[in-house]
N, C-alpha and C positions, 0 to 999 in steps of 0.2 A: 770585828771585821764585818764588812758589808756584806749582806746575800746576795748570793747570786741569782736573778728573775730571769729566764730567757725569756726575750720577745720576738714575735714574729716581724720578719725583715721585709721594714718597707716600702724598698726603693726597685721600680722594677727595672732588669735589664734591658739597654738597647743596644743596637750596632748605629755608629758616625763613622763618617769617613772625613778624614784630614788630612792636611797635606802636610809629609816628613820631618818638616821642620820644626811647624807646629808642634806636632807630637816627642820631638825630640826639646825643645826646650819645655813643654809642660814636665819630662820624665825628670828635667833637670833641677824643676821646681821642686818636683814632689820629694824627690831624692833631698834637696838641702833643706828640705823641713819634715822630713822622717814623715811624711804620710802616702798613701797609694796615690796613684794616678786618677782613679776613681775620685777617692774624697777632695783630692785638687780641683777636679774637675767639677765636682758638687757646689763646692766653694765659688770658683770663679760664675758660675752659674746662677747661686743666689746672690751673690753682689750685683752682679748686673741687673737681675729680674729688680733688685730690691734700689736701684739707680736708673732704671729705665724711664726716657719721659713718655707716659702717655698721652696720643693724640683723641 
């Protein structure tokens, strides 16, 4: 069996503001692939950074 290493957590917290819907169809995401709203939100996050054109 694997060991278990605790690491120090890297992502720091922020406060966004969205509007309802928004946030209602990301919960809907997160929910039909079993992960938080958070790591959804992580995700949709670095797809974009990593598809962004820079000028």
């Amino acid at each position: 069996m694997a060991e278990f290493i605790p690491k120090q957590y890297k992502k720091e917290p922020i406060t966004i503001r969205m509007d309802f819907d928004k946030l209602e169809k990301l919960d809907r995401l997160a929910a039909e692939y079993n992960i938080s709203r958070s790591e959804l939100i992580n995700q949709c996050i670095d797809y974009a950074l990593a598809h962004v054109t820079e000028q």
